[in-house]
N, C-alpha and C positions, 0 to 999 in steps of 0.2 A: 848253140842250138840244143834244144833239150825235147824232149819225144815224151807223149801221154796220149794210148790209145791213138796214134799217130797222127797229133798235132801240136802245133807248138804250144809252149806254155806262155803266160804274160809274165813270169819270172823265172827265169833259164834257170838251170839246172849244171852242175859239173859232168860234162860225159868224154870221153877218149875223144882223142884228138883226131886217130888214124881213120882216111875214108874208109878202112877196111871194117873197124869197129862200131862207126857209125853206122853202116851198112846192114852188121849185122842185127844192133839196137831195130834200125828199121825193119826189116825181116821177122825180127823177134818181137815186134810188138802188133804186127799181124798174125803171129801164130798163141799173140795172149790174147788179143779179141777174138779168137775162135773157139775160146776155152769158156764152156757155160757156167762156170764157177767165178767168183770174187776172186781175182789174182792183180797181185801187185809186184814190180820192183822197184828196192828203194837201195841207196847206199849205207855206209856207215854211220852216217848222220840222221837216217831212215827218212832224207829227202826221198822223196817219190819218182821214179825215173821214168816210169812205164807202167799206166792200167790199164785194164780192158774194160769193158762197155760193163759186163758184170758187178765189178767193183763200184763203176759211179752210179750203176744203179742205185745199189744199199746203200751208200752215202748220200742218194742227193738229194734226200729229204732234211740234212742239216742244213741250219743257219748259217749267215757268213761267220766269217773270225778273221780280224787281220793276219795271224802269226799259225793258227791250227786249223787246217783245212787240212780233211782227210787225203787229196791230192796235191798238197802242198809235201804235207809231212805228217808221215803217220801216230808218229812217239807223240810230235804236240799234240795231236787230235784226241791220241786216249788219253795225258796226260791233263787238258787244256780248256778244249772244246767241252760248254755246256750242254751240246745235246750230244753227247758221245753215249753217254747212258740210255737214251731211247734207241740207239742201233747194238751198243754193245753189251749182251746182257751180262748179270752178276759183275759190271760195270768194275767195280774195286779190288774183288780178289782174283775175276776170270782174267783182267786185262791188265788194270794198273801197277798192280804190284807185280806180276810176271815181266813187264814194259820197264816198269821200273828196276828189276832187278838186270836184265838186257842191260841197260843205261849205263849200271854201275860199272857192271863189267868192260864197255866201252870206257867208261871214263878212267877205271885203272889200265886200261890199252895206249889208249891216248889222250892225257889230259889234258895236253897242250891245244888239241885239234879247235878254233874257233868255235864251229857250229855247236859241238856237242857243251863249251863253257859257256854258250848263250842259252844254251835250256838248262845246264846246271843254275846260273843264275836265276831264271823264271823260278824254276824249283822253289830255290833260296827266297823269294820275292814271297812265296805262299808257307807261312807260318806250318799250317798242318802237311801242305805237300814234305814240307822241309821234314818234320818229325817222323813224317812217315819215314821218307828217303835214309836220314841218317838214324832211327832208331826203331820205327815201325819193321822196316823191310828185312833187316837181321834175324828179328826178332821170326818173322813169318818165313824166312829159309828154311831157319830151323826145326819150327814145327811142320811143315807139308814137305820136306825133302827139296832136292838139290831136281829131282823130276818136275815137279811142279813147275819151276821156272822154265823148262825148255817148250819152244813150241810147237818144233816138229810133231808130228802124234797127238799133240793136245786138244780135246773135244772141250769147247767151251759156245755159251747161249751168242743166238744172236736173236736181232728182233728185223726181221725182213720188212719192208714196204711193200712190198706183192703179199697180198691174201693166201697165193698160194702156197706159201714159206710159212709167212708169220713168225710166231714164237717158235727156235728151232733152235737148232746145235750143229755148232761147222769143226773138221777136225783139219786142224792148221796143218798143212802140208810144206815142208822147206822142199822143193825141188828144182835148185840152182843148177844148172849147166858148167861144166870149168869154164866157158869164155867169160858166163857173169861175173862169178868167182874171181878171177883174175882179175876184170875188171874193177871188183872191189866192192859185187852190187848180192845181193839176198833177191828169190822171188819166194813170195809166198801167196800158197792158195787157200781162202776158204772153202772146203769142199761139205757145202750144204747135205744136212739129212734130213731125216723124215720131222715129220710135225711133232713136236714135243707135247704130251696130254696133261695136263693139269700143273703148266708151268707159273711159277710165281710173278707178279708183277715185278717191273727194272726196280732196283733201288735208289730212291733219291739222295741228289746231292747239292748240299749247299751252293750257293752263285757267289762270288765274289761281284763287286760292285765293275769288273771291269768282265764279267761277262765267263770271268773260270769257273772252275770246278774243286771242291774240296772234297777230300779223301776224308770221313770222316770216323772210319773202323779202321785198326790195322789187326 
């Protein structure tokens, strides 16, 4: 059984086994739909475990995707997903390469882990994601600092569906509880600001014929 906004998914999810942690997933994801901000929990794999009404609001003006669906999986989604760019703004340096740089560090964690060698793959599969990954993403460590990658604290665009948001700026809040933690799970919150005045339009990106996304700056 697997829990989103407290119902099930059409492709379960890995969650504790104990009715006690179940339990508490359940409890915890009526006190994330009570939360007027974008929040999500996803695990190590940044499978999606739990969102609140919030969340699927701003996403649910994307298209399908078989494999990156924003409540499927968030990494595919900024990684993946064609219209990631019309929700997530400055789409390549505010998300992907921060997303991407997250990734590597998992993957020197655990490389063995399935999930995360099946998006290393995809990666591999995209010529320019590839270049970013193994030569772009070094490269931009080093010039923005070792801060730029973390997301706690970080203020970066978003592009709201409600008029009354619109063009804005959310600053990513990590505010995991130890039982998450333990669990093995991250939540994080968009927490929405004021309307941004004279913000630039998203920047476009190339389509792959199967519906991705190319990184085309590093």
């Amino acid at each position: 059984m697997a829990y989103q906004a407290g119902r099930q998914r059409s492709q379960p999810r890995p969650v504790p086994e104990s009715p006690e942690a179940q339990a508490y997933l359940q409890d915890y994801a009526s006190l994330l739909d009570a939360v007027p901000f974008p929040s999500v929990v996803f695990d190590h794999r940044w499978d999606v475990v739990l969102s609140n009404a919030a969340f699927q609001t701003l996403f649910g003006g994307v298209g399908p995707h078989p494999t990156a669906m924003p409540g499927d999986n968030f990494l595919r989604f900024v990684l993946f997903h064609p219209d990631a760019a019309t929700v997530l703004g400055e789409h390549e340096a505010s998300w992907c390469l921060p997303m991407l740089a997250h990734f590597a560090a998992a993957v020197e964690r655990d490389g063995q882990d399935r999930g995360l060698q099946s998006i290393r793959r995809d990666i591999a599969q995209d010529p320019i994601m590839e270049a970013a990954y193994r030569h772009g993403l070094p490269h931009w460590i080093r010039a923005v600092g070792q801060d730029a990658v973390e997301h706690d604290g970080a203020v970066r665009p978003l592009i709201h569906p409600d008029p009354r948001w619109g063009r804005t700026d959310c600053r990513i809040v990590d505010e995991t509880p130890k039982n998450l933690q333990d669990m093995g799970y991250t939540r994080m919150t968009l927490v929405l600001r004021e309307t941004r005045r004279g913000a630039q339009p998203p920047r476009r990106f190339a389509r792959t014929r199967l519906g991705g996304t190319h990184l085309r700056v590093v």
